[in-house]
C-alpha positions, 0 to 999 in steps of 0.5 A: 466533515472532509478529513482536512477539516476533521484533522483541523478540528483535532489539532485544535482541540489536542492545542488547547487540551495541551495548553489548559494541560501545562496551565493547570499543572503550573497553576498546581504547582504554584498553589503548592504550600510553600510556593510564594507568589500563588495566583489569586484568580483561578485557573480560567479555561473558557478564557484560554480557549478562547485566546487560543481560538483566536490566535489560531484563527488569526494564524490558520498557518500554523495548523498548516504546519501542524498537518504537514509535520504530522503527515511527515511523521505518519509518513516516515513511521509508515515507510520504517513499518514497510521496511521491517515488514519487507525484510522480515518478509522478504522471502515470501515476498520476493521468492514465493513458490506459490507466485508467477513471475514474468520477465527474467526468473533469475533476474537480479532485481525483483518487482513484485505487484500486488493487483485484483483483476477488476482494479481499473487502475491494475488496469491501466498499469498493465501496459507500464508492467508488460513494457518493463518486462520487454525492454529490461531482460534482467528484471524479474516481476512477481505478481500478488493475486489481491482479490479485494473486489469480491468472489468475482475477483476471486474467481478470475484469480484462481483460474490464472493462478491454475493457468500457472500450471500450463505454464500460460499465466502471463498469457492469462494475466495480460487477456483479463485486463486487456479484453473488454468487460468485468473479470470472472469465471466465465470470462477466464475459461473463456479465455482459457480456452482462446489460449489453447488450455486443457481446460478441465484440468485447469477447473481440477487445478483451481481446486489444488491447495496450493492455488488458495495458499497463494491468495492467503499468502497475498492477503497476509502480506498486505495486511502486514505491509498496511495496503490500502488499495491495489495496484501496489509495486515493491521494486526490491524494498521500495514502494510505489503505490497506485498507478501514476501517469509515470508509472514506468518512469518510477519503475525504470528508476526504482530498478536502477537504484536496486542494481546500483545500490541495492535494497536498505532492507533484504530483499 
């Protein structure tokens, strides 16, 4: 069963559970002692069903409008939870001490990226991310280490997150997606090393406490903003999940309604 065919199926079934619901009731109350004009033939479920069975099949775009007004109304409960989770967040989010930042550290808009290094979309997204840093000199971009694809993800964040140290993170972040295979360990050290890091130290650092505070602090933010998948962007208290085709186009934007009007919620 696909989800617009499950959904389907539970919009018709919530119909006719509200109808036979109301029908009962006004049954009830007219079969009340004292009510005049009862009905003589008992209430008929199969009979109700059935007229709504084939008014719905008569009228499929009525579940149309069904499904569309429900999405609009997840969609609007989604965006008011995201928002309070912002502002009630906004520090962590925005101003973390345990996250690396590119671009303007004092800029005066900030766009924060929740990412794993093994996303093929996160991928994709990189050059969008890098462009923007380059071509507005105000914005600043924090990166949220999301390991969700398993202990190799995990590891390939550490050792960025450590690089951070040695003041090479950005360095870092942009060579474990643009180099070709799988982001780990070893392909991190590797890289550590192309880059002119004192790499036992970095392997010292990926133990320091703050290195898995920082992908914890991560872990719960997403959680609480109800993330489904990485990419996600928060540009001040707006959303853009995923990596569309006009990704920098969107961020541009977003950027620009910040500085002009600024955030709805803090930030």
């Amino acid at each position: 069963m696909t989800l617009k065919t499950g959904l389907a199926t539970a919009l018709v079934a919530a119909v006719v559970a509200a109808l036979v619901t109301a029908v009962t009731i006004v049954v009830i109350w007219r079969t009340a002692p004292g009510v005049v004009d009862a009905p003589t033939a008992a209430l008929d479920e199969k009979k109700i069903v059935a007229i709504v069975h084939n008014y719905l099949t008569k009228n499929p775009e009525v579940l149309v409008e069904m499904t569309n007004e429900l999405d609009k109304r997840q969609q609007a409960e989604q965006a008011a939870q995201q928002q309070k989770v912002i502002s009630d967040n906004a520090d962590a989010i925005f101003r973390s001490q345990l996250a690396n930042v590119a671009g303007n550290p004092n800029g005066d808009v900030s766009v924060v990226e929740f990412f794993d290094y093994n996303c093929g979309f996160c991928r994709r997204a990189l050059p969008d991310v890098v462009k923007l840093v380059n071509n507005d000199d105000k914005v600043r971009v924090v990166f949220k280490e999301l390991p969700i694809f398993g202990d190799e993800s995990e590891a390939a964040a550490k050792v960025a997150l450590a690089a951070g140290k040695q003041g090479k993170y950005f360095e870092m972040h942009q060579k474990l997606f643009s180099e070709p295979g799988k982001a780990d360990k070893d392909k991190a050290l590797k890289i550590a090393q192309e880059l002119g890091l004192d790499v036992p130290q970095l392997e010292k650092d990926m133990a320091d406490p703050s290195i898995q505070q920082a992908l914890d602090e991560a872990k719960g933010l997403a959680q609480k903003l109800g993330l489904q998948g990485t990419p996600l962007y928060l540009i001040g208290d707006r959303i853009v999940p995923g990596a569309p085709d006009d990704l920098y186009d969107q961020l541009t934007k977003n950027v620009a309604e910040v500085r002009e009007k600024g955030c709805k919620a803090t930030c």
